[in-house]
N, C-alpha and C positions, 0 to 999 in steps of 0.2 A: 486214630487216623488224622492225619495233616490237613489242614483245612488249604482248597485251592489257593485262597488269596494270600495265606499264608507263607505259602510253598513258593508264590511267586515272587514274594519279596526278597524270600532266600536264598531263588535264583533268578538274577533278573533276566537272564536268557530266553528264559522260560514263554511261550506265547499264550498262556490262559490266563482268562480275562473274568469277569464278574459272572456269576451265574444267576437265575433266577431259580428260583425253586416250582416244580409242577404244583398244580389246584390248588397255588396259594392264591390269595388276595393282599396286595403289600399296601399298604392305607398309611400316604404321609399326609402331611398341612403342607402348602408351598404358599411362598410370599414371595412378590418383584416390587421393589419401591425404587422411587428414584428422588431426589435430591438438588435445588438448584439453588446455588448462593454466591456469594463474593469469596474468594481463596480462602481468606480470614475469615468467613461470618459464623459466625457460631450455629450447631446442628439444631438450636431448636428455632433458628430465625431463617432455617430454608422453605423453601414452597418446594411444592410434589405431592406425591400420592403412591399409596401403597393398593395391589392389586393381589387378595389374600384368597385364598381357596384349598378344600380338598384336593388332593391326588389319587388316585387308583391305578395299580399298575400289574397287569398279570401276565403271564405265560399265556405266548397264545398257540408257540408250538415250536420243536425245538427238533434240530437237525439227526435223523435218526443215524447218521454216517459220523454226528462231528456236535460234540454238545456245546460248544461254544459258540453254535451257531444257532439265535434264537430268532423267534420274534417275539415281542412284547408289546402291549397293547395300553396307552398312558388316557387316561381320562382326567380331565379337570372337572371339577364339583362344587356345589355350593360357594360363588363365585361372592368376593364383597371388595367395595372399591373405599378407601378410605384417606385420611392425610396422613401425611407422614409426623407431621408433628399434632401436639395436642394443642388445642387451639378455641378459646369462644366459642359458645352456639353462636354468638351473629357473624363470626367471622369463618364458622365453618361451612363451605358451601354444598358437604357432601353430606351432611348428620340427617338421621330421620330417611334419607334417600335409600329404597332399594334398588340392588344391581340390573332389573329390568330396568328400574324407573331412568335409573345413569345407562348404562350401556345400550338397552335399546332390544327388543327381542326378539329381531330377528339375531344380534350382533350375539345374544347370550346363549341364543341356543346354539349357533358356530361354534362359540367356544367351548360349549362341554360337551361336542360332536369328538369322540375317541380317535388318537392318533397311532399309529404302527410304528414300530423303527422295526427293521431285521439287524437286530446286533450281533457281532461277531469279535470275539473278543475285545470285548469293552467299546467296539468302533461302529459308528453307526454304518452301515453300508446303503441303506437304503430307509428313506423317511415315506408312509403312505400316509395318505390326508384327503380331506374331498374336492372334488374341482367346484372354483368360481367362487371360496369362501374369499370372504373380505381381507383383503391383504394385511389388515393391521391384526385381524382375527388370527389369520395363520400365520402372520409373525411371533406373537404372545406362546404361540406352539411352539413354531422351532426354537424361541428362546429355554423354553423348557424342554423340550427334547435335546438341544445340547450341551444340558450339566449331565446327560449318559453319554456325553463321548467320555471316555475313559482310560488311559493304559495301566496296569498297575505295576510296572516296572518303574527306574527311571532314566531318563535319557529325551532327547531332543526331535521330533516328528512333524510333520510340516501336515494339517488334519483339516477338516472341512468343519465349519457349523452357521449359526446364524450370523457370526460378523465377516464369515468369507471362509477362503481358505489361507492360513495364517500356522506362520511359527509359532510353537508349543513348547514349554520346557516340563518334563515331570522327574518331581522328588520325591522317590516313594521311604518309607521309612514305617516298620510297623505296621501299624492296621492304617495308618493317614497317607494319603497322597496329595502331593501339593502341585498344580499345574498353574505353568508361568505365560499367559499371552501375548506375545508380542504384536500388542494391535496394530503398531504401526506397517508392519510385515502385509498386511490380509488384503488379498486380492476381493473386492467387492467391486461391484458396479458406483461408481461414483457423480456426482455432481455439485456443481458451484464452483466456484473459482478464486484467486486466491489475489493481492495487490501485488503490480510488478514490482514495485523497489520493497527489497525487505524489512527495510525499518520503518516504512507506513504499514507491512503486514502482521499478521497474528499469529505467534507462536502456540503451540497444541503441545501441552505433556500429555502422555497419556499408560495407564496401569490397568493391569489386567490380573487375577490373580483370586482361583479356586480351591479348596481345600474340601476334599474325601475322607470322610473316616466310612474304613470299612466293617460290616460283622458278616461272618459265616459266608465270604464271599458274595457279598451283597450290599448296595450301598445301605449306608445307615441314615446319612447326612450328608449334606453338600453345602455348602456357605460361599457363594462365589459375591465380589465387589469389584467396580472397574472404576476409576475415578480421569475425569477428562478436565483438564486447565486450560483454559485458554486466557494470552494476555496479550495484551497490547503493545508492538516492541517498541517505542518509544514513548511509554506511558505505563510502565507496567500495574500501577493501582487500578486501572482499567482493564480488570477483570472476571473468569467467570469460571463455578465450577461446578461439571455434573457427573456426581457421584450413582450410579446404577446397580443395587445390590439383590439378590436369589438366596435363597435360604428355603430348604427342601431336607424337610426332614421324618424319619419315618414311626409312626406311633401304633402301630402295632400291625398284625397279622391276623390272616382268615381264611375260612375253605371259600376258595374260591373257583372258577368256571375250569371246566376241565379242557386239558389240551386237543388241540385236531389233528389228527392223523394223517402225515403224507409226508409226500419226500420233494415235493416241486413248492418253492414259494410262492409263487402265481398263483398254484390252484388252492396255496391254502389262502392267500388274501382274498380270493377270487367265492369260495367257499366260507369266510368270514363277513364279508359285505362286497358287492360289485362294483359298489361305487368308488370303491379306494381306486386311487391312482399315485403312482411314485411322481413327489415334487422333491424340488431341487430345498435342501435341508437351508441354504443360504438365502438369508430377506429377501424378499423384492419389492422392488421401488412405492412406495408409499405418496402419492400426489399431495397437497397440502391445499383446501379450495379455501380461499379467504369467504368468510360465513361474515355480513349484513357488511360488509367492506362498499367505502361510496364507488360509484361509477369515475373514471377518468375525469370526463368535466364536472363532475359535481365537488372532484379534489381539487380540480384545479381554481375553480370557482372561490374555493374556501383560502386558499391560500396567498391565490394571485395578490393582494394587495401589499403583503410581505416582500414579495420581489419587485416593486417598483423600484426604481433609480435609489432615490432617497434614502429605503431604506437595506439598501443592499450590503454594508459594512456592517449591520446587523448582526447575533447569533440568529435570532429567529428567522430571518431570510437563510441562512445555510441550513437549519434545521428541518424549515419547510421544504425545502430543493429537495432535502435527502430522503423524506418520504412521499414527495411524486415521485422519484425515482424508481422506488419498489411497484406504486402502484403503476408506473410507466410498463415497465417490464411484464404486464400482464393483460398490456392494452395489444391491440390489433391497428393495424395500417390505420385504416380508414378512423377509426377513434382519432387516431392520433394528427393524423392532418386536418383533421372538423375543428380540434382545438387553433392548429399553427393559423389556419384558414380565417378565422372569428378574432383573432387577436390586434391588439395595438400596436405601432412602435414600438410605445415605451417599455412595454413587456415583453415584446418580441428576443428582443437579445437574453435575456437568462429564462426564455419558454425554452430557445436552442440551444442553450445549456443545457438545459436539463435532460432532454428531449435526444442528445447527441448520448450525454452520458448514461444513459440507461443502457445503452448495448446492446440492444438487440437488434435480430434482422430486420424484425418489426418499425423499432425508429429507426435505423439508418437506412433502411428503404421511405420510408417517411420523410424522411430527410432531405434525402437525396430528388425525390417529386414534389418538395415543396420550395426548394431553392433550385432556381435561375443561375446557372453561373453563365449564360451568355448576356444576362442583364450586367452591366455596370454598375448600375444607380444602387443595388440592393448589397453593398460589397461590409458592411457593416454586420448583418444578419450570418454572411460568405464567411468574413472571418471569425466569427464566434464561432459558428460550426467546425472549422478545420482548427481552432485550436483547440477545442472541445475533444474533438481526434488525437490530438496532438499529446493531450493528460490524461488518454485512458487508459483505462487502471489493468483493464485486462484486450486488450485489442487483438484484434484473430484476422485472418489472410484474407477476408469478405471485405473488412473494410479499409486495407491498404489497395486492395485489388480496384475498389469503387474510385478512391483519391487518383491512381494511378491513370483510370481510365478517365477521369475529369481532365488530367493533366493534357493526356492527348487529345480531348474534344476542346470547342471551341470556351473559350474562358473572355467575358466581355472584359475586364477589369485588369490591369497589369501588374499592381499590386496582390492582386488574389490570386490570377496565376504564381508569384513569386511565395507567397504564403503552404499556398498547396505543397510548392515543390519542397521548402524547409521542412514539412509537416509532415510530409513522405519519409525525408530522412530522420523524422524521430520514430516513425513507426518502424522505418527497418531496424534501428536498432533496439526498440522492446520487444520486437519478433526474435531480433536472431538473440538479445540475452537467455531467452527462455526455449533455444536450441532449434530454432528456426529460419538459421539462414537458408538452408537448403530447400525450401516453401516454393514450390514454382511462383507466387505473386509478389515474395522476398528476392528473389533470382531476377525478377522483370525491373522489379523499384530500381535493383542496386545498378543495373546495366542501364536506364534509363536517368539516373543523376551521374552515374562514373562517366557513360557515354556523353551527355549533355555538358558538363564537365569539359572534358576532352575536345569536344565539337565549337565549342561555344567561342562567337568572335567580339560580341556586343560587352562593354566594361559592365552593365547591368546583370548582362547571364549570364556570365562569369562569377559576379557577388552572390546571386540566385544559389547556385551550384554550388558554390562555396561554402553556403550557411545550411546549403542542406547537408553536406558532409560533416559541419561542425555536429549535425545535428547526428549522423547516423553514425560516425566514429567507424568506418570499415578499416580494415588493415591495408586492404589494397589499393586504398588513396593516398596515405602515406608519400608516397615518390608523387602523387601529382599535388598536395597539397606544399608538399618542399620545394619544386618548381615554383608553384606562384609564390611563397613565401619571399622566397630570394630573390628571383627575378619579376616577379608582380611591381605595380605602382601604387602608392597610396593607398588605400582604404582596400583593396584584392590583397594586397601583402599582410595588411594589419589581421584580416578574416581568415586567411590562410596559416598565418600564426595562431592568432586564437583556437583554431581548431585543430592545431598540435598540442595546445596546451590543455586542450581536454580530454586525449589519451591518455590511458593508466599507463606508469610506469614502463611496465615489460615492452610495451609499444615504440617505448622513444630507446631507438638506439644508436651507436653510436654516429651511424652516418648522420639523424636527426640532431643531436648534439653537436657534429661538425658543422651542419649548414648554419646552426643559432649561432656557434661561435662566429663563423664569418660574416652574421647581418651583425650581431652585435660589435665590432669589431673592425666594421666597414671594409673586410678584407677587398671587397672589388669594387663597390660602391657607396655613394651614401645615402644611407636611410635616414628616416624618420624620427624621432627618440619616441614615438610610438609604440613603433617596430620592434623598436633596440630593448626596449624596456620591455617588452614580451618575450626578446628571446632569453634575457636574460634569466626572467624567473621561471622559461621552461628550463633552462641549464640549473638552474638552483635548487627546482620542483623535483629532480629525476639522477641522482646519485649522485654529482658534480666530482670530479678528478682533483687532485690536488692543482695541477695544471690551472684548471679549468677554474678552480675559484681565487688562487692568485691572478690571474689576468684580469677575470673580474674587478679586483680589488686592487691591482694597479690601474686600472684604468680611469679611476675616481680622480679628478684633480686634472684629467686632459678632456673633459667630457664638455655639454654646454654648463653653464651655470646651471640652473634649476636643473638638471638632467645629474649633474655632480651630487645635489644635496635629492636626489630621488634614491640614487642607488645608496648613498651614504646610511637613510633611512630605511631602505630597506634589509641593507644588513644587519644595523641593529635591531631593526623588529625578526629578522629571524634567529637572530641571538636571544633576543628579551623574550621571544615567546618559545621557543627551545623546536623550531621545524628541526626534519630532518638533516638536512643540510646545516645545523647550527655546530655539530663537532668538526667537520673538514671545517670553516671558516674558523673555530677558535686554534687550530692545527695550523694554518696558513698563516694568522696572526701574530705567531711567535717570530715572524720572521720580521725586524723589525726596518728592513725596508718596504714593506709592508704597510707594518702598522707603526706611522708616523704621525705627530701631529697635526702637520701641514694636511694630510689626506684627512684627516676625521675633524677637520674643523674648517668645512665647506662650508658657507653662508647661503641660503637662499629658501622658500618657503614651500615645495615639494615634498612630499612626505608618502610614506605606507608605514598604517600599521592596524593592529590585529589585535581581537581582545575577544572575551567569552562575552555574549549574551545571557545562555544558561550552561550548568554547567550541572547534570545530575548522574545517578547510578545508570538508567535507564538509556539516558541519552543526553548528548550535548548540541549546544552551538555556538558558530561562532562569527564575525560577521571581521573584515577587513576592510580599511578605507584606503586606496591607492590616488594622490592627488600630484596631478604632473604639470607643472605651469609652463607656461612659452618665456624669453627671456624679456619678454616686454612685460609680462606681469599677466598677461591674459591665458586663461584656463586652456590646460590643451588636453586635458584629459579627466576624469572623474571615475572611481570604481569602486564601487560599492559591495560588497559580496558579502552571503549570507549562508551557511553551510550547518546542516544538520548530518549528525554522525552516533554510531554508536560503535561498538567493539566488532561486529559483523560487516557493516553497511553504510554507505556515506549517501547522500540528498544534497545534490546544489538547488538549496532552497530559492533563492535568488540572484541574482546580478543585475545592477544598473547601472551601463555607460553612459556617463556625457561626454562626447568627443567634440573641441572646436578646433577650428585652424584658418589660415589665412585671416585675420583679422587685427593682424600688428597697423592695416593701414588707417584704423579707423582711429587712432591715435597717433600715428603719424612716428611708429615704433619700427624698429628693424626685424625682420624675420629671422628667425637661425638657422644655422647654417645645413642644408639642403632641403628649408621650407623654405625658399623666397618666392616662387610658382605655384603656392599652395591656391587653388580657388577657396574661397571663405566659405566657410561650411558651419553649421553646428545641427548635430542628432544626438536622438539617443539609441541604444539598444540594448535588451533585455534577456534574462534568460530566468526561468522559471520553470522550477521543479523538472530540474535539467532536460528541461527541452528551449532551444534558443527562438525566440519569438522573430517576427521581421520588424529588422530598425526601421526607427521613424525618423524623417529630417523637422528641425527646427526652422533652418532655413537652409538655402543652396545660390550662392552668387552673392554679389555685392548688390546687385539691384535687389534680388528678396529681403537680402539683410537690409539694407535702407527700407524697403517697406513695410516689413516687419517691427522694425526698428520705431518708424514714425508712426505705427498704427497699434502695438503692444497694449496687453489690456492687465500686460502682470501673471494674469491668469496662466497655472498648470497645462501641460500637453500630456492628457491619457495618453499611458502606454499600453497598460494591461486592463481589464473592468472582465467583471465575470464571475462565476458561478464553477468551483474545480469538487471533481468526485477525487478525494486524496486516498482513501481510506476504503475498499474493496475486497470482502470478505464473505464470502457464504459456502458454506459447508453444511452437509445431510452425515450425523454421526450414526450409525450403526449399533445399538446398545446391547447384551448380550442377551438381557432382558425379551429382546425383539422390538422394542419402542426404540421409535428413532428420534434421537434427538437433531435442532435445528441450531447454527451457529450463523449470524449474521452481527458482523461489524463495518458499518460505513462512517466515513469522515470525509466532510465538506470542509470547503476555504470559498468564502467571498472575499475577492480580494478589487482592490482599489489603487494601481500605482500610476503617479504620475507624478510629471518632472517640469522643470524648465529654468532658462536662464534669460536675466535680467542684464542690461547696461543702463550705466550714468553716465553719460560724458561731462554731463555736469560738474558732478560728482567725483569723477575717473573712479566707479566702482564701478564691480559685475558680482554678482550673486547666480549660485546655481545651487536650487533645490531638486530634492529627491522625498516624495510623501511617500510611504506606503499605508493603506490602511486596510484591515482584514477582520474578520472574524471565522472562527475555526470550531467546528461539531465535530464531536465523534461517539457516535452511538452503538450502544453494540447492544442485541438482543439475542438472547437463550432461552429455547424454549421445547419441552417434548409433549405433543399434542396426540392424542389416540382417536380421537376423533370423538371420543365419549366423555375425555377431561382433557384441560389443559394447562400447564402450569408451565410459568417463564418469571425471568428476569429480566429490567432493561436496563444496563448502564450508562450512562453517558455524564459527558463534557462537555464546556462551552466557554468560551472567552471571546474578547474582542481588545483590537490593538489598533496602535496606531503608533510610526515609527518616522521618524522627521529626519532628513539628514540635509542639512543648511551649509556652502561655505560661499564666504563673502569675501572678498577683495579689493582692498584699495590700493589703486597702482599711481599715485599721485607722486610717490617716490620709488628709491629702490636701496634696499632691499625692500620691496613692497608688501603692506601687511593683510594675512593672509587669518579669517579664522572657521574653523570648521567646527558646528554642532550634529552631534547625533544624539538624539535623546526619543523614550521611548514614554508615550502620555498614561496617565493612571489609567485601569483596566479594568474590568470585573473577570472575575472565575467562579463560575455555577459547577456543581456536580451535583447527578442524582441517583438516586437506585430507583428504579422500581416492581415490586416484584407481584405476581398476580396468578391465581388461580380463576377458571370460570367452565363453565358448562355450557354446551349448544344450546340451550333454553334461552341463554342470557342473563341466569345468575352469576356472580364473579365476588370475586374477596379481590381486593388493590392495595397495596402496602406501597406509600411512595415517602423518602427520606429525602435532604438533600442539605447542601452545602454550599454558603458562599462568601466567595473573599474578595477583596480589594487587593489587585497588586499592584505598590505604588509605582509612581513614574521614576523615571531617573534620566538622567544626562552622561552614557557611554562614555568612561575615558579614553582622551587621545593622550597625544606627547606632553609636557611640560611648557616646550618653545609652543606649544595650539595656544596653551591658555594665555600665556603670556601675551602673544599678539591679541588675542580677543577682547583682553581690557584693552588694550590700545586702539582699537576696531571700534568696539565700544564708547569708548570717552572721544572720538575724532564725531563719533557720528552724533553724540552730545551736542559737540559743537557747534556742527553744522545748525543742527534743529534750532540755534539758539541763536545763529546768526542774523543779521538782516539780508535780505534778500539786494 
C-alpha cells in the first residue's frame, strides 16, 4: 500500500497532510540557538545560546468523520540552556548552572506545561496553551509549534505562525520538503521606528528557510535557520548579524497514552484539561525592563561634564547624548523637568538637545512647560529646542501640531517667532515624505505658511514665509515662489530662488525654466548677479535645452566683469566634473561662435568649483565652493556646500552663505550696475542636514557697519552649536525560534559652525572664514534577551573633524588678488565591537575589540589660477609684516 506522504508528492493536488499514528509516543531532542556577530565574523567568535530539550508528541484524538483532522498534544522535557559556542570555564557564564538555577522555576515549570495544536492537514487551525503564562514562555511554544505548520505539496500559501502571518513558498520533492519564508511579507504587530533620510537609515536582509524530511507520513526531522543583516547605509562595515536556527528531530518511538473519544473539539480539550484555552499561534509583544539601569538624574549626573561648551566637538560628548537619549525615552514628565528645573546655563542648551530628541510625548510635553516662549530673554534655550524639532529623525503630527499652536499663541522674541515658522516647514515636509500630507496638523501647517505667504505685507514676513517654503518644498508654492522670484527685491527674490532650486527635477518645469531665463537674462528688469547666478544653475541643475545653454554661453563677455569670470568657471567645473548638464554644453560648444577665445578668456577672480571629499562603495561626498566678487573687488557672495549621497539617497549635509553688498562706499569703489541702492548688509545663512536654519546678520546699514567695523574683536559669529540625533533606528525582530530579537542603531553629530568676515582698510583686504567643527557616533546594538539570558553585540564608530574654509582678498589693484583655502585638520577614527553575554544575577562574559586610526589632514584642491594667486596673497602679505609702519 502507498504511503499518504508518498501519494501526496505524486499528486500534488491531493489535500492530505501528515498523520500521526494512534497510542504512539514520538520522543524527539529539539534545539533553538541563536547566533550574534559582525557579517564577517567567523561562527565560533559569536555570542548566544542554545536552548536544548526533549520533545514528546502524541495523538490526542483524531476526527472520527475526517482523519486529517487531529490534535496532538507537544511537551518539552528535560530543558538545558547552554553557549553556542565552546568556550573557557571562566568565560563561560552558563557551565555548572542548572535550567532551574538559569531560567527560574516558576519560568521552567511553564515551559514543560504541554501544548495542543488541532492539526488538519499539516495546518495548524488552532493552538491551545494556558492563560497568563509568561509571554517569553509561550513564545518558545509557538516557536516550536510552528515547524508543524506543514503542506506537503508544493506551491505558494500565505499561513499563520509565530513571525505573523506571512508568504510561504513549498518545494516538495520525495520524502523532503523545503519551505521558503518570506519574512519580509509577515503581518506581526510592530514597533520602533526607522531614520527619515535613507542613507542615515538601516538596511535589513533578511532569510528564512526550513527543510522536512519525511517517514511513513510523519515528520522525521526539521532543520529550519533564518539569518537577519543589518547594515548601516552609508557605512556598510557597520554591521550586525543574527542568525536563529531549530533543529527537531525524532529518536525513536513508544506505546503511548491512548486517544479520547469524541466528535466536538471543545469537549475533547475540555475533557483533556480545562484549563486550555485557544491563543493566537502569533508572538505577542514582549516588554524589555532595563534590570539595575541608573535613574534619569543619576545618568544625567554622570555625564553632564561631557556636554559642557568646551567639550562639545568631542566624540565622547555625542556618545554621552546618545545614551541619555535611550534612558530619556523611559523617563516620565515630571523626571524630566526636576532635571531642566536644577540646571545651568552652560548646560542648559545641549540638556534641550537631548531632551527634544528623545521623542517622546513625555519630553516634548516637558518641553513644551519648561520653556517661555512669551519670554524674550530665554530665546537661546527657544531656538535649540525648535531646531532640535527641526532634525528629528522620526517626527509624528503631536509635534508639528504643538509648533503650530505656539505659532499662533503669543511668542515674546521676533526672531523665535521667524524660527518656529521655518521649523514648521521642515516638518511638513518630513511628514508628508513619509505619505503624510493629508495629516489634519500637515493640512493646517501647509494652509498656515501658504496662507501667511499670500497675506504677508511686512519685507520681514515675507523672508519668514519664504524660508519656511524653502524648507517645506510643497508643489503648490511653486506659482507663489515664481512671483516673488521675479518680481521680488533683493534678498525676497534671492530666497525665493533659492527655494526653487531645492526642488527635485520633476518640479521645475518648463514655465519654472521660462521665469530663470527671464531673471537671468534681464528680460524686463534688472537684477542682482545674485539672482542671475541662481537662476542660472537652476537652468543647468534641471535638463537645460539646447536653446537654453547657448544663451547661457553667449551671454558670457556682456555680463559684469566678475559675473563674466563666475559663469566662465562654472561651466567648466560642470565640464571637469561631468554634472549632468556637461553633454548639452560639450554639444552647444561645437558651435564655434560659441566657443571662442575672446568668451573663455574672461579675467577676473570669481569662481565655482566642485571636488570629492570622500569618495567610497557605500557612499560619497562631495562639497562645492561657489565665490562671486562685486567689481570693486569686495565679496558679494560665498558658498560653501557639502552633499552626502549614495546610489538610493542624497543628504544636503551642509551649506554656508556669506552674502555682502552695498559696501563699494567704504572704498570709495563704484557699485554695478543695478546695485547702486543696495543698503550695506553682510549675513550669513545655513542649511543643515537639509533643513534651512534662520540667517544671521553680520551687520545691517552703514552706521552698524561703522560700528561694528570700529569695535570687531576678529572673533567667529556662531551659526549652528548643538547636539543632532542623525542616526535613528530601533526595531523588535520577531525570531521563528519565538525569541525576539532587538535592533537599535543611533548616530549623533556635535557640530560647531561658525563664520565671519574681516576688513583692512589699511591693508585694502577682506577675509571671510567659514570653521565647521564636529564630531560624529554611531552605535548600533543587537541583542536577543529571554529574560533568563542575554546575549548582544555593540558596534560602533567615532571620529572627530574639523573643516576650515578661508578666502582672503587684496583689492589694492585690479584684477585684484583673491585666495581660497579649504582644508580638513588631522582627525582620529576609533571603532569598536563589543560583544557580551550575562545573566539576571549579574554574572556576564564581555568581549570588547577595537580599532584606531589617524586620518591625515589635507588641503582640498581648487583651480590652478587659486594657487597661483595664493603665493602672491602670501608673499604681499610677507611684505607687509616686514615693512615699517
Amino acid at each position: 500500500m502507498m504511503p499518504c506522504a508518498f501519494f501526496a508528492f505524486l499528486h500534488p493536488g491531493h489535500t492530505t497532510g501528515p498523520r500521526i499514528n494512534n497510542d504512539r509516543l514520538y520522543k524527539f531532542t529539539y534545539s533553538t540557538e541563536v547566533f550574534i556577530d559582525r557579517v564577517k565574523g567567523l561562527p565560533e567568535d559569536s555570542v548566544g545560546y542554545r536552548i536544548s530539550s526533549g520533545v514528546d508528541v502524541n495523538l490526542v484524538w483524531r476526527n472520527p468523520n475526517n482523519d486529517d483532522d487531529q490534535l496532538i498534544q507537544i511537551m518539552i522535557k528535560d530543558v538545558k540552556i547552554e553557549n553556542v559556542n565552546e568556550c573557557p570555564a571562566a568565560k563561560n557564564i552558563l557551565k555548572g548552572k542548572h535550567s532551574e538555577n538559569i531560567i527560574g522555576k516558576e519560568y521552567l515549570s511553564a515551559l514543560q506545561r504541554p501544548v495542543v495544536l488541532q492539526w488538519t492537514r499539516g495546518k495548524i487551525k488552532n493552538f491551545y496553551s494556558y492563560k497568563n503564562e509568561p509571554a517569553v514562555i509561550q513564545n518558545l511554544k509557538r516557536g516550536l509549534a510552528s515547524l508543524f505548520q506543514i503542506q506537503l505539496h508544493s506551491g505558494a500559501a500565505r499561513e499563520v505562525d509565530v513571525s505573523g502571518k506571512c508568504n510561504v513558498t513549498y518545494h516538495a520533492r520525495e520524502s523532503q520538503v523545503t519551505k521558503i519564508k518570506a519574512l519580509g511579507t509577515c503581518e506581526i504587530e510592530k514597533t520602533g521606528f526607522t531614520s527619515h533620510n535613507e542613507l542615515l537609515d538601516v538596511s535589513t536582509k533578511v532569510t528564512s528557510a526550513t527543510v522536512y524530511v519525511l517517514e511513513d507520513s510523519f515528520i522525521k526531522s526539521v532543520r529550519a535557520e533564518e539569518n537577519h543583516v543589518l547594515s548601516l547605509n552609508f557605512r556598510q562595515a557597520t554591521n550586525a548579524k543574527i542568525v536563529s536556527k531549530q533543529k527537531l528531530e525524532l529518536k525513536s518511538t513508544e506505546t503511548g497514552p491512548r486517544v479520547i473519544a469524541g466528535k466536538q473539539v471543545a469537549s475533547v480539550i475540555n475533557t483533556l484539561d480545562s484549563n486550555y484555552i485557544a491563543v493566537a499561534l502569533v508572538a505577542e509583544p514582549v516588554k524589555n525592563e532595563c534590570k539595575n539601569c541608573p535613574s534619569i538624574s543619576e545618568h544625567w549626573q554622570a555625564i553632564r561634564k561631557q556636554l559642557e561648551p568646551e567639550n562639545l566637538a568631542k566624540a565622547e560628548a555625542t556618545r554621552s547624548f546618545l545614551s541619555f537619549i535611550q534612558n530619556l525615552r523611559e523617563a516620565k514628565k515630571e523626571e524630566i523637568l526636576q532635571i531642566l528645573r536644577s540646571e545651568k546655563n552652560e548646560v542648559l542648551p545641549q540638556l534641550v538637545d537631548a531632551v527634544t530628541s528623545a521623542q517622546t510625548p513625555a519630553s516634548l510635553e516637558a518641553m513644551l512647560e519648561f520653556l517661555d516662549f512669551k519670554n524674550g530673554s530665554s530665546s537661546v534655550l527657544q531656538e535649540r529646542f525648535l531646531y532640535a524639532c527641526g532634525f528629528a529623525s522620526h517626527p509624528n503630527e503631536l509635534l508639528l501640531k504643538s509648533l503650530t499652536n505656539r505659532l499662533q499663541g503669543q511668542i515674546g522674541n521676533s526672531e523665535i517667532r521667524e524660527t518656529v515658522t521655518i521649523i514648521i516647514g521642515a516638518l511638513v515636509k518630513k511628514l508628508c515624505d513619509k505619505g503624510g500630507c493629508k495629516l489634519p496638523a500637515v493640512v493646517r501647517a501647509k494652509k498656515l505658511i501658504l496662507g501667511g505667504l499670500d497675506r504677508a505685507k511686512k519685507e520681514d514676513d515675507v523672508k519668514m514665509y519664504l524660508l519656511a517654503m524653502k524648507n517645506a518644498l510643497l508643489p503648490e508654492a511653486i506659482p507663489l515662489l515664481l512671483k516673488y522670484a521675479e518680481s521680488g527685491e533683493g534678498p525676497i527674490s534671492n530666497i525665493a530662488a533659492t527655494a526653487l532650486q531645492r526642488y527635485n527635477t520633476s518640479f521645475i518645469t518648463s514655465e519654472v525654466k521660462e521665469t530663470m531665463n527671464r531673471i537671468y537674462h534681464q528680460n524686463h528688469k534688472i537684477y542682482e548677479k545674485t539672482l542671475r547666478i541662481t537662476a542660472a544653475a537652476i537652468i543647468f541643475s534641471n535638463n537645460p535645452s539646447y536653446m537654453e545653454v547657448k544663451n547661457l554661453l553667449l551671454s558670457i563677455g556682456e555680463l559684469p566683469l566678475e559675473m563674466n569670470k563666475y559663469m566662465l568657471s562654472l561651466v567648466q567645473d560642470i565640464l571637469r566634473f561631468e554634472m549632468p548638464a556637461s553633454k548639452m554644453i560639450r554639444k552647444v560648444l561645437k558651435d564655434m561662435v560659441v566657443h571662442n577665445y575672446d568668451r573663455f578668456s574672461k579675467t577676473g577672480s570669481s569662481s565655482a568649483y566642485s571636488g570629492y571629499v570622500t569618495r567610497g562603495p557605500d557612499a560619497s561626498s562631495t562639497y562645492s565652493l561657489d565665490i562671486l566678487y562685486s567689481g570693486s573687488g569686495i565679496l558679494r557672495s560665498s558658498n560653501m556646500n557639502i552633499l552626502l549621497f549614495n546610489k538610493n539617497a542624497q543628504l544636503h549635509a551642509s551649506q554656508v552663505v556669506i552674502e555682502a553688498q552695498g559696501l563699494e562706499s567704504i572704498i570709495a569703489a563704484s557699485a554695478d550696475e543695478g546695485e547702486e541702492n543696495l543698503e550695506s548688509f553682510a549675513g550669513m545663512s545655513a542649511i543643515l542636514l537639509d533643513v534651512q536654519l534662520r540667517p544671521v546678520a553680520f551687520f545691517q546699514g552703514y552706521g552698524d557697519l561703522m560700528s561694528k567695523m570700529f569695535s570687531a574683536t576678529g572673533d567667529p559669529m556662531n551659526v549652528v552649536k548643538g547636539l543632532i540625533l542623525l542616526t535613528d533606528y530601533s526595531q523588535v525582530i520577531q525570531l521563528q525560534s519565538g525569541l525576539k530579537a532587538s535592533a537599535e542603531f543611533q548616530g549623533g553629530l556635535a557640530i560647531d559652525i561658525s563664520g565671519g568676515m574681516e576688513f583692512s582698510l589699511w591693508y585694502r583686504e577682506s577675509k571671510t572664514s567659514v570653521k565647521n567643527r564636529g564630531a560624529v557616533v554611531v552605535v548600533g546594538n543587537i541583542f536577543v534577551d529571554s529574560f533568563f539570558v542575554k546575549a548582544g553585540m555593540e558596534t560602533s564608530f567615532e571620529t572627530e573633524a574639523t573643516l576650515n574654509f578661508i578666502s582672503t582678498v587684496q583689492f589694492s589693484e585690479y584684477p585684484f588678488l583673491v585666495c581660497m583655502q579649504m582644508d580638513k585638520i588631522e582627525s582620529p577614527f576609533r571603532q569598536y565591537v563589543t560583544k557580551y553575554e550575562s545573566l539576571p544575577s549579574g554574572k556576564r562574559y564581555i568581549s570588547r575589540k577595537g580599532k584606531v586610526k589617524l586620518l591625515a589632514g589635507s588641503e582640498y584642491p581648487l583651480h590652478q589660477e587659486n594657487s597661483n594667486m595664493c603665493r602672491k596673497v602670501f608673499s604681499t602679505q610677507s611684505d607687509f609684516s616686514d615693512s615699517w609702519f
